[in-house]
N, C-alpha and C positions, 0 to 999 in steps of 0.2 A: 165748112172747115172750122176746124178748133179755132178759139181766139189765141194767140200765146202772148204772154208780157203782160199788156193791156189790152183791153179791150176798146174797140176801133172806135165803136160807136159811142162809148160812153166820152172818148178822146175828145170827138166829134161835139158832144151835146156841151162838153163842158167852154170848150173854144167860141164854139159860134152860136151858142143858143143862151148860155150863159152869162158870157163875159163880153162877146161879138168882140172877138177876137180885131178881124176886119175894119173896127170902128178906131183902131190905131192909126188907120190912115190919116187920121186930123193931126196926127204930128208931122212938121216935114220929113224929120229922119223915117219914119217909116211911109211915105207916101204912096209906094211900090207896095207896099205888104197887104193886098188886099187878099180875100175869100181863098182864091183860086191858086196866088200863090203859096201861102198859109199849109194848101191841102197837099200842094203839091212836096212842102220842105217836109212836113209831118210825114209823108208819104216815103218819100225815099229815105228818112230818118229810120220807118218801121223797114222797110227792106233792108237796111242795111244792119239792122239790129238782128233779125231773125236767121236770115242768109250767112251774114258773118260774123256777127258777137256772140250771139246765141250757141252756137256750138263751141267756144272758149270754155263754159262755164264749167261742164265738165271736166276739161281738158286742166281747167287753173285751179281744181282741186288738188292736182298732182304737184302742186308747188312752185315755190322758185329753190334754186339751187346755190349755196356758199363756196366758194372755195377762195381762200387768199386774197380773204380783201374785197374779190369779185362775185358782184352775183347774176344770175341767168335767168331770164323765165322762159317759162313755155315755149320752144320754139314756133309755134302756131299764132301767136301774139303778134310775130314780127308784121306778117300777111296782112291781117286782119287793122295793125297800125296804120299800114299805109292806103288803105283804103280808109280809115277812119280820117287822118290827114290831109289825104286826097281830095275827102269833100269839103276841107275846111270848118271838120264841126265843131276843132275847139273853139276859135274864136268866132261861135256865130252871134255873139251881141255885140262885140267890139269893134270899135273903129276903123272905117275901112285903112286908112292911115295907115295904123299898124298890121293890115292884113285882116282882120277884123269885117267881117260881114253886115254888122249893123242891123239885125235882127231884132224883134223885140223879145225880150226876156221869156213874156208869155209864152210865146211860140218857142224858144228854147226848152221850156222845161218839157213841154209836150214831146219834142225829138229825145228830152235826155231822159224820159220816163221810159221811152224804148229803149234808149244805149244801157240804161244803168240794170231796169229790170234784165236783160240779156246776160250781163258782166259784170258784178260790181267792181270785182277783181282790177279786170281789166281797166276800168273804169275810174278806177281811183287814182291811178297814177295821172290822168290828163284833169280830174277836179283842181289837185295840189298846184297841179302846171297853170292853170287859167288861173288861180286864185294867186301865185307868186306873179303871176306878170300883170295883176294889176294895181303888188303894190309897186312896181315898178312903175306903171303906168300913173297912179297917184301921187307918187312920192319920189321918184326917181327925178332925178337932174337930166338936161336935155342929152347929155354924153350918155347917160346911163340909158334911156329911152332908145335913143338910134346903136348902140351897141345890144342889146339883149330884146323891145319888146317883138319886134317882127319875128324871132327867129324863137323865142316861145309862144308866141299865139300862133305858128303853123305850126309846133311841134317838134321842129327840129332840134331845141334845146327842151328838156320839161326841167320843173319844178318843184321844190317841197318848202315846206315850215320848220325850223326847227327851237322849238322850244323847248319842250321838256327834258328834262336831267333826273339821274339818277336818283340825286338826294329831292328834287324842286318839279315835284308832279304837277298838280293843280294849281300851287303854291309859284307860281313863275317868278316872283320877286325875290326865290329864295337863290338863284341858277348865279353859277359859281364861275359861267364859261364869262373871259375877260378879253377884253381890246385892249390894246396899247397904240397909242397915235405913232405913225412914222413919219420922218421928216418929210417928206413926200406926199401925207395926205393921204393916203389908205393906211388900214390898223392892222395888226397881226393880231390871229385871234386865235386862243387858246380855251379847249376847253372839250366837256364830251357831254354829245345827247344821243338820246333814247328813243324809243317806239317814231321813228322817221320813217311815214310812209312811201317808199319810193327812192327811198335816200340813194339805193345803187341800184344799179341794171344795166343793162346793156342793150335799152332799143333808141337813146342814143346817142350824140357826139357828146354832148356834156349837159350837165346837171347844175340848173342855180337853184342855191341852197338862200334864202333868206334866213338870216339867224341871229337869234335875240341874245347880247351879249352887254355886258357894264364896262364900259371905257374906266381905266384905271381912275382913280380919284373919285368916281361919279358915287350919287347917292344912295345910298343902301333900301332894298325895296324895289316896286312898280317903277317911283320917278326916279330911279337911277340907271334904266335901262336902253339901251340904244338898238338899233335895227341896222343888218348889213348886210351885203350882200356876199355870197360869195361862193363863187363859181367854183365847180368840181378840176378844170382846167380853165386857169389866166387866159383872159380877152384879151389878146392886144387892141391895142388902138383903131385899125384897122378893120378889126371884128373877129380875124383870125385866132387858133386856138393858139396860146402859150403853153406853158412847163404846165406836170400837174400841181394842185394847190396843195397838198397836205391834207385832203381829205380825205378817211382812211374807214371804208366801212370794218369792222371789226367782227361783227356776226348778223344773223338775220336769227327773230322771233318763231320758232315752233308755236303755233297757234289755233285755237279753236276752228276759226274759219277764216276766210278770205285768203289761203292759201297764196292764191294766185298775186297776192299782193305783197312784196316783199316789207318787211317793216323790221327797219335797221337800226343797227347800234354803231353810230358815226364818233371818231375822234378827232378834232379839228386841232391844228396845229402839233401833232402828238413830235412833229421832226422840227418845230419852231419858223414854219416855214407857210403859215396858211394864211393868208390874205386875202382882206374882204375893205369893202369900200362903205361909207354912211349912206346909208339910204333914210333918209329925207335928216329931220336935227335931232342933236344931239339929247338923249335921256328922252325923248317922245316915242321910243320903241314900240310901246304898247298901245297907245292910242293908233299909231299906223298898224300895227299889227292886229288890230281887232277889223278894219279893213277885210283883211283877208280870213280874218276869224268868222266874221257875220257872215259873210257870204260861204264859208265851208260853211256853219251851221248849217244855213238854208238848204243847202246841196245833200248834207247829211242827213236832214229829212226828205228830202226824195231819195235816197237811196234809202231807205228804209223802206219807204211806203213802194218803190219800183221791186223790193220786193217783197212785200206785202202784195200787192197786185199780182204778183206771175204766182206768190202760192196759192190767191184765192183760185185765178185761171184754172190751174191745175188741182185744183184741190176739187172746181167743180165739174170739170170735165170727165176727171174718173170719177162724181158720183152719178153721173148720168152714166157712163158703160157698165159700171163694176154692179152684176148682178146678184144681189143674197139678202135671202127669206125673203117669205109672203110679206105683203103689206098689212099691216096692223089689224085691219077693218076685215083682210079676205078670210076665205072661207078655207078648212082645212087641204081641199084639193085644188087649191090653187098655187101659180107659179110663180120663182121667184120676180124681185120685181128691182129694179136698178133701185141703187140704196137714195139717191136724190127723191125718193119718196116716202123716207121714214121720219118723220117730224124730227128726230133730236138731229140728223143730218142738216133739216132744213133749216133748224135755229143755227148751226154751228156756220150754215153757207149763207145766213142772215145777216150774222154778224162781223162774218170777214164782208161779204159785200156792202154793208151799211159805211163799216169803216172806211172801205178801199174810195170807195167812193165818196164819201164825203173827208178823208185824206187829196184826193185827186183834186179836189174843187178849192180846195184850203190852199195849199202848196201852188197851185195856177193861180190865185187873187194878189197870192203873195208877188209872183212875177207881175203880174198887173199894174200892181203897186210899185214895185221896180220901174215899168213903165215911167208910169205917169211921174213920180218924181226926179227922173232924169229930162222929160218932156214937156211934164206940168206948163199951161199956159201962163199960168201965174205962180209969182212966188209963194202964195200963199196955197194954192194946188201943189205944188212940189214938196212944200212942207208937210202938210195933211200926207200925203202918200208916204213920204220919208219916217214920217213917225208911226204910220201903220204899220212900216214893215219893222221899226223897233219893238213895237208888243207882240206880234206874230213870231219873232223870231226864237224866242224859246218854247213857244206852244208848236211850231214847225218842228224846232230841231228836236225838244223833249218831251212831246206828247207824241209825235208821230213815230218816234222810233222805239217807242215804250211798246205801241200797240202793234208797231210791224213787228217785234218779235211773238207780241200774243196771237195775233193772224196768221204768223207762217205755223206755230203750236196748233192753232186750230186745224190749220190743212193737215198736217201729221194727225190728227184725230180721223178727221173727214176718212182720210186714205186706212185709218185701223193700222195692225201692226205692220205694212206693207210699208207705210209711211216713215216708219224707223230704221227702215232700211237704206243704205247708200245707192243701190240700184236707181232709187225713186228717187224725181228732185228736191223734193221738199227737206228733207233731212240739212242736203246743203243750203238753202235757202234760210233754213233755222241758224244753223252755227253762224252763217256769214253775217247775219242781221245781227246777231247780241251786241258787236263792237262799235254800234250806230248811239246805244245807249251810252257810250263811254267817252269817245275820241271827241274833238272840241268841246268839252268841257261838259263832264257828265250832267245826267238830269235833274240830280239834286243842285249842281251847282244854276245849271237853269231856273229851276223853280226859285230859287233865291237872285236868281235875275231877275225874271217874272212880280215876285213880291216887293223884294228888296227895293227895286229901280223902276221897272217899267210901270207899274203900277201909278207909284208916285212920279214920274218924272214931268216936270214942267207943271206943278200942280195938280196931276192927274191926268191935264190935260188930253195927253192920245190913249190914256186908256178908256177914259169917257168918250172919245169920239170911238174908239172902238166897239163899244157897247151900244153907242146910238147907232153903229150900221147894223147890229142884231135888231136893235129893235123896230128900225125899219124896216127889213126885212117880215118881222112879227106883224108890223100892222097891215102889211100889204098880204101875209097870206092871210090875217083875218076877212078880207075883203071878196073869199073866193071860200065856196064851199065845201069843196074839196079840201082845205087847209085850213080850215075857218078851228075846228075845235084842235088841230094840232098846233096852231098856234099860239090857240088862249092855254094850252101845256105846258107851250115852251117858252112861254110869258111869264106863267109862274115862277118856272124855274129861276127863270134872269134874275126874277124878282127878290130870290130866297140865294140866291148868289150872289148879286150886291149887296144884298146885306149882311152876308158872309165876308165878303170883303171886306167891308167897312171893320166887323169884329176882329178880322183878323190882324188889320191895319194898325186897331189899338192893343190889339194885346201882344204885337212887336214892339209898341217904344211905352209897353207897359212892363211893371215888374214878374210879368208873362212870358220875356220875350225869348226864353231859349225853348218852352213849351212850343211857343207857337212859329217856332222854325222849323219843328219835327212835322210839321203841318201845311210845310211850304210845298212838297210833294204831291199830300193827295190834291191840293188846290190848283199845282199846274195841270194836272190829270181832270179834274172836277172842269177847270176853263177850256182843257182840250174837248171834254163830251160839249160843251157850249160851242164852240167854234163846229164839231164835226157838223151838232145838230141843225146850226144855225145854215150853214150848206146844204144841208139835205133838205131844209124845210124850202130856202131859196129856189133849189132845182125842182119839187115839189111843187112850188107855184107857179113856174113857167110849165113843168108837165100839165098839170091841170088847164091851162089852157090851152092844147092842143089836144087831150083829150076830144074825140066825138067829131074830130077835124075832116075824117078821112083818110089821112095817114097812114103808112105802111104801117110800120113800127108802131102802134097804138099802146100792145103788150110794154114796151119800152117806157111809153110815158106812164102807164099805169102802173108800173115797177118800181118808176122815181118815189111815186107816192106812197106808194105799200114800205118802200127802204123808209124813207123820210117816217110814218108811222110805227115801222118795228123798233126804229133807235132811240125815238121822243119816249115809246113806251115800255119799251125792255131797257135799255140802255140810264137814260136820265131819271125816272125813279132811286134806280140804283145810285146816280148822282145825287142825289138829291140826302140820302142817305149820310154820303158823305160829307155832303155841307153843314150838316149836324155835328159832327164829329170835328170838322173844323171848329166851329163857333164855340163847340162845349170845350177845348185847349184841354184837354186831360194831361197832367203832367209825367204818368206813367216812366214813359220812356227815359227824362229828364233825373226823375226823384228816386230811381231807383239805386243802390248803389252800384257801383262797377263788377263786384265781385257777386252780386244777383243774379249777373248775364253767367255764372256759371263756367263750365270749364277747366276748374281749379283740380 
């Protein structure tokens, strides 16, 4: 049987051969989580992804629907909600408390690498919902918790973000929507945002809307901003629904892809009548708000790479069926032969698979790291984890989403002009994916995360410890001969990359430093081939020793090694390249004048 989505066994190696998934049991919150259960949540995760998300995807190409204010999706959505619900998968890390399953992260991303490769569509609207209920859960006052989080971690109420404005894209400090205090203690908020994903719909009773707004008098910029909540229909006391709030979808976005996902234009207070309460204090908006920001990112890169995965799936399963022309070598009367046999096919399913998979390995360490910083035995373990997952966080969200749109490009290749076609999935899988490079805060703004901050923050501090788990990684595949010269490869490279950094470090707070921002880019791209590689050499050296074991699966481990090989040596040269091109800061782009870009 075809694999769809992901691929079972790779799910499989990366969990419990990799990361040993099971060995979370040392925490007491997951004491329960071992082997057996693990296979069992992944298990019914992948059923219910194939069986009933799976055929959405289709179906959420056909849109959602506007009229007056209101909007509709897919009637097909509804079904497939309450089975999603039913299992309680939005809240499977969160507290059982609030309904909340208590999962570990790891194990989550594995279930939602099924749900998202199946749907992103779908899929999007319950990401927004987990991420507003927990900054409720962080920042929320005790009334605020027992009125809204139970009733959005089952799903009953979902969730969005709203930020962005018309005039104040990226720019959040520039956002013009205002609070006014009432004598009472809640604010009336006035004001209108943009691209809200989820903002309206109808699967169900009400929508809290968290939204970044300047309490009158408050300071101009970032620290002038405050965070509120506010519900599509007034909570009473009780928990019961009230009047509506004055939230007023206006239209829905006509869009490249993700169709199925509405992304609205909301007017708050447009009748003077929209009321929202502080969610946590006053003018800290942003710092609460990046809460929910960090954790979409990370989500935002598995939804890229879930689908990156189901294009590679599909992209290699028709070159195994689809048969045309002789093989290179045969002789004139020979027959055709499935095209997964003509070298430029096999470089093009080389390097979606290189990628998928050491994207798959990346994005799971990340959960890992989740773990243990919520769990960490020690404060000083919860720290180390906490800050791992602050340097990973924009190679997650802006490397992986960069290359899940080059991977699902390549399965359109793979497939010939079939692949351009709507018939065939991949087409959709390309549109859906571009919007992964943009929404929580585009790749450039990443890379200047990456450079700007994480690099430097706390002295260096976690991006040195980040570097030293590559490199231990490096010396442990040296120690094994199967990995022994891919490692001294990918040693060099570190080598010629930290000292990339270092130049590039100075010629930011040098009189370089607008040259060497045009250069924050290829460097987050350059750290992501370092991160992929540094996974694939990992998995690499655990295949290597099961080689010659016995084993069913042998081909499997000898596969890890050949991926791990074809990325260190097609792949990182190429990087390598470009770490040149960092160091040399040509100031091209910069010194040109404006009217050289042409156009006139």
């Amino acid at each position: 049987m075809a694999q769809l989505i992901a691929d079972k066994r790779d799910v499989e190696f990366v969990l419990h051969e990799q990361f040993n998934a099971a060995s979370l049991t040392r925490f007491e919150r997951y004491a329960t989580c071992n082997k057996k259960t693990i296979d069992l949540i992944v298990s019914e995760a992948r059923n219910l992804a194939i069986k009933e998300i799976l055929p959405l995807q289709k179906i959420s190409d056909e849109g959602c629907k506007f009229d007056s204010g209101k909007v509709t999706v897919p009637k097909a959505y509804h079904k497939v909600l309450a089975s999603y619900l039913g299992g309680e998968w939005l809240g499977m890390t969160d507290d059982p408390e609030w309904g909340g399953q208590g999962l570990p992260k790891l194990v989550s991303m594995a279930a939602n690498e099924y749900f998202y490769g199946a749907c992103n569509s779908f899929m999007l609207f319950h990401l927004l919902s987990h991420g507003a209920a927990r900054l409720v859960e962080n920042f929320g006052t005790e009334e605020q918790k027992n009125i809204y989080l139970a009733n959005m971690l089952s799903g009953k109420w979902s969730g969005t973000m709203l930020l962005t404005e018309p005039d104040a894209g990226s720019d959040v400090g520039a956002l013009t929507t205002s609070a006014r205090k009432n004598p009472d203690g809640t604010y009336s908020i006035t004001g209108n945002k943009i691209f809200i994903s989820g903002g309206e719909h109808d699967m169900v009773e009400n929508i809290i809307h968290p939204v970044l707004a300047r309490i009158e008098g408050a300071p101009s910029g970032t620290k002038g901003i405050s965070l509120f909540l506010v519900p599509k229909f007034r909570v009473n006391s009780d928990g019961s629904l009230g009047e509506f709030n004055d939230v007023v979808c206006t239209g829905i976005e006509h869009k490249l892809g993700l169709h199925g996902n509405c992304t609205c234009s909301l007017t708050l207070g447009g009748g003077g009548n929209c009321i929202g309460t502080l969610l946590g204090q006053e003018n800290k908006g942003m710092s609460a708000m990046f809460v929910m920001m960090n954790e979409a990112r990370q989500m935002v890169g598995l939804q890229g790479f879930a689908n990156a995965s189901a294009a590679y799936l599909y992209a290699l399963n028709y070159a195994r069926q689809r048969i045309q022309t002789k093989h290179i070598t045969a002789s004139a009367n020979s027959v055709s032969v499935p095209i997964i046999q003509h070298p430029d096919v096999r470089r093009q399913l080389m390097i979606m698979k290189a990628h998928v998979e050491g994207m798959r390995s990346l994005i799971y360490y990340g959960g890992l790291c989740q773990d243990i910083e919520k769990c960490g035995e020690t404060e000083e373990e919860r720290t180390e984890a906490e800050e791992m997952v602050e340097v990973l966080t924009p190679i997650i969200k802006g490397y992986i989403t960069d290359k899940a749109f080059e991977m699902c490009s390549h399965g359109i290749q793979v497939y010939g002009g079939y692949g351009f076609i709507e018939e065939y999935p991949i087409a959709q899988l390309l549109r859906d994916s571009r919007i992964f490079m943009l929404y929580e805060g585009t790749n450039g703004i990443q890379s200047i995360d990456l450079v700007g901050r994480k690099m430097g923050m706390k002295k260096g501090k976690p991006f040195l410890a980040f570097i030293d788990e590559i490199t231990k990684t490096v010396r442990r595949a040296k120690e094994m001969e199967a990995t022994q010269e891919l490692a001294k490869e990918l040693g060099e490279y570190l080598d010629t990359y930290m000292e990339t950094a270092l130049t590039l470090s100075k010629n930011i707070s040098s009189d370089k430093m607008l040259n060497a921002y045009t250069y924050t880019h290829p460097f987050l791209e350059s750290t992501g081939d370092l991160s992929i590689a540094w996974m694939l050499l990992w998995r690499a050296s655990i295949a290597a020793q099961k080689i010659g074991s016995g084993k069913k699966d042998e081909a499997f481990y000898k596969g890890q090694i050949d991926t791990a090989r074809f990325f260190i040596r097609y792949v990182i040269p190429v990087a390598k390249g470009r770490l040149a091109a960092i160091s040399n800061c040509d100031g091209a782009a910069i010194e040109m004048a404006e009217d050289g870009f042409g156009g006139k």
